[in-house]
C-alpha positions as CSV (number, residue, x, y, z in Angstrom):
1,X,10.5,-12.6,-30.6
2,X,7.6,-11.5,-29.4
3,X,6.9,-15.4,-27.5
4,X,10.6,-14.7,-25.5
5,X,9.1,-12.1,-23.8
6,X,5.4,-13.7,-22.8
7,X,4.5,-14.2,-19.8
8,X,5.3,-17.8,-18.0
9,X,4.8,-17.8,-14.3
10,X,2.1,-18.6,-12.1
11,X,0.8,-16.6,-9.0
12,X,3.4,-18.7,-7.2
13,X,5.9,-19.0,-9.1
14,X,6.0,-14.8,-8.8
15,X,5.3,-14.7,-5.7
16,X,8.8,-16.7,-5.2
17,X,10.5,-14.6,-7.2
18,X,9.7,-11.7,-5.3
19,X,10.9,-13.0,-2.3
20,X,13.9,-14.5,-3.8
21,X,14.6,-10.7,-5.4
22,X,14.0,-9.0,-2.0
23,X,16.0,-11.1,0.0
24,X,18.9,-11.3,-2.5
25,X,18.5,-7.0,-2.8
26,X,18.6,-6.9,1.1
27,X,21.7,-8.7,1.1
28,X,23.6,-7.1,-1.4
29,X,22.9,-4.2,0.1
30,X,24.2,-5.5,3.1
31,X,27.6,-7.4,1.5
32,X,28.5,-3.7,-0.8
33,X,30.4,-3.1,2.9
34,X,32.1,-5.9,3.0
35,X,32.9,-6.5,-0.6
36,X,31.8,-4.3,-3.7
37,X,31.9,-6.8,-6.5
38,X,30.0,-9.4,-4.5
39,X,27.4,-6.8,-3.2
40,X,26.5,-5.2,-6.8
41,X,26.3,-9.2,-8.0
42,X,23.9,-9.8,-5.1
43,X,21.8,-5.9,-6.3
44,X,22.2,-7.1,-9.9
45,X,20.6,-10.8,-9.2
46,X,18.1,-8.7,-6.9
47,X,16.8,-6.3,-9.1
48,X,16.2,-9.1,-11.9
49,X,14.3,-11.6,-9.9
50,X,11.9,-8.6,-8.8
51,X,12.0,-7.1,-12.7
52,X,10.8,-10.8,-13.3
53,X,8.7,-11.0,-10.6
54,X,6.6,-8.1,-11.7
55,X,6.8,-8.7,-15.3
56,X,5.2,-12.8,-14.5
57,X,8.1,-14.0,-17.2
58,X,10.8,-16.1,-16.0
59,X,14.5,-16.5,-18.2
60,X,14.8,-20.2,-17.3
61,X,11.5,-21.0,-18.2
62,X,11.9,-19.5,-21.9
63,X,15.2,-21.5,-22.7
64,X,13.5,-24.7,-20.6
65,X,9.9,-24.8,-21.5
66,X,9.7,-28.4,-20.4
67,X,10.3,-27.5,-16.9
68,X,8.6,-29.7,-14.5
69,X,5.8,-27.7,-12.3
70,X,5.8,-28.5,-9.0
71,X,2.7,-26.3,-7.6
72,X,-0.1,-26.3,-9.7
């Protein structure tokens, strides 16, 4: 258990997922107005990418470890 949780992202690759988890927060916060559900899904997806993000371990890498890089 202990390889799930090592971390497998690049400088880049968290970078991204910052990004991706700030813009994502933004917007949920932005969307809870307008629709609840689809504003706490936006939060939820959000909060992960920038848990992620901070952590350098990504959930797609660990069940596809064959995942082509595309920045080296």
């Amino acid at each position: 258990m202990s390889n799930f949780f090592r971390p497998n992202l690049r400088r880049s690759g968290r970078i991204a997922r910052g990004v991706t988890g700030s813009v994502c927060l933004i917007a949920g916060i932005v969307l809870v107005d307008a629709s609840l559900s689809l504003g706490l899904l936006f939060v939820a997806a959000g909060l992960f990418a920038i848990v992620q993000a901070l952590c350098g371990w990504s959930l797609i890498r660990v069940f596809a470890p064959k995942t082509k890089r595309i920045l080296h």
